[in-house]
C-alpha positions in Angstrom: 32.7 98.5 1.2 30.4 97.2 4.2 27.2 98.2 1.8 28.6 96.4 -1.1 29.3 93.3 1.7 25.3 93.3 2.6 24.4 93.8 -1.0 26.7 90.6 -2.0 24.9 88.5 1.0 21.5 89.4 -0.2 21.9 88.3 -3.7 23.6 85.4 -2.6 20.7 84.1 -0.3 17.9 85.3 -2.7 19.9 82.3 -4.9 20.0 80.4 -2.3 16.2 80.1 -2.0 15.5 80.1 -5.4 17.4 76.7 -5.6 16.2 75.5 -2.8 12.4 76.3 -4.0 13.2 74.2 -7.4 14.5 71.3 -5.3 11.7 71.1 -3.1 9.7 71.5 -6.7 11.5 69.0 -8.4 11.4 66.4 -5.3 7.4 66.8 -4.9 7.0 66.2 -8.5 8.8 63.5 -8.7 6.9 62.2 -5.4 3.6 63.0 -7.4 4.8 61.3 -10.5 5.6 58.2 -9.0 2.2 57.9 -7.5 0.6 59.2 -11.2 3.0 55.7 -12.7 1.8 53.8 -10.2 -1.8 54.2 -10.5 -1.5 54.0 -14.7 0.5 51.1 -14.2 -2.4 49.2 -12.5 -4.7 49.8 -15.3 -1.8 49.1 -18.2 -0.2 46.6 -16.8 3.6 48.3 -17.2 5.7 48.2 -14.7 6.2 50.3 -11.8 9.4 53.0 -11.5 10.7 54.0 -8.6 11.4 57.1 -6.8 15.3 57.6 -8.5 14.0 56.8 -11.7 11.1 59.1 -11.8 13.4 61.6 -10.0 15.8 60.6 -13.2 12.8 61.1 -15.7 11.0 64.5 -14.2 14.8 66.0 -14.0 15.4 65.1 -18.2 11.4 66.3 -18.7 12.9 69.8 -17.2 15.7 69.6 -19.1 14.2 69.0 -22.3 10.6 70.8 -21.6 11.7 74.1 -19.8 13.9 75.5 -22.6 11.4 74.8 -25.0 9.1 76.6 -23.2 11.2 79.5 -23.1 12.2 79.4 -26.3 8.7 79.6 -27.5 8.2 82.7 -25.2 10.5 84.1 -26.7 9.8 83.8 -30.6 6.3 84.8 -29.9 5.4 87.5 -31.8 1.8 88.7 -30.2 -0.8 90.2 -32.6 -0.8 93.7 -33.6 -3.4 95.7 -31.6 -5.9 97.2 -33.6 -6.5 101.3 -33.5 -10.3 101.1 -33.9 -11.4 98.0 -31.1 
């Protein structure tokens, strides 16, 4: 029972960090993409975001981007090797 305690921990942490990883991910992107608007916005002349709303925009780019991604990995059918290269 105490093993299946320590396993239980483990898998819990190891989750732990992995969300923790994407926040700190998603947060420096967003950081980085607000910088990115603002330089493009000096040359266009749109207007500037600000840190919620690219936080708002990068988090709807993942949810849109990241499962296309995957689905595309997924229906990827790789080339046949052939016997004689």
């Amino acid at each position: 029972m105490t093993y299946l305690r320590i396993i239980a921990w483990d898998v819990i942490f190891a989750l732990l960090k992995r969300i923790i990883n994407w926040f700190v991910i998603l947060l420096i992107t967003a950081w980085a993409g607000m910088h990115v608007w603002a330089l493009v916005s000096r040359l266009t002349d749109f207007p500037t975001v600000s840190y919620f709303a690219c936080l708002i925009a990068i988090i709807g780019l993942w949810l849109v981007v990241f499962p296309l991604i995957i689905l595309a990995h997924k229906l990827y059918q790789p080339p046949e090797r052939d016997l004689f290269s």
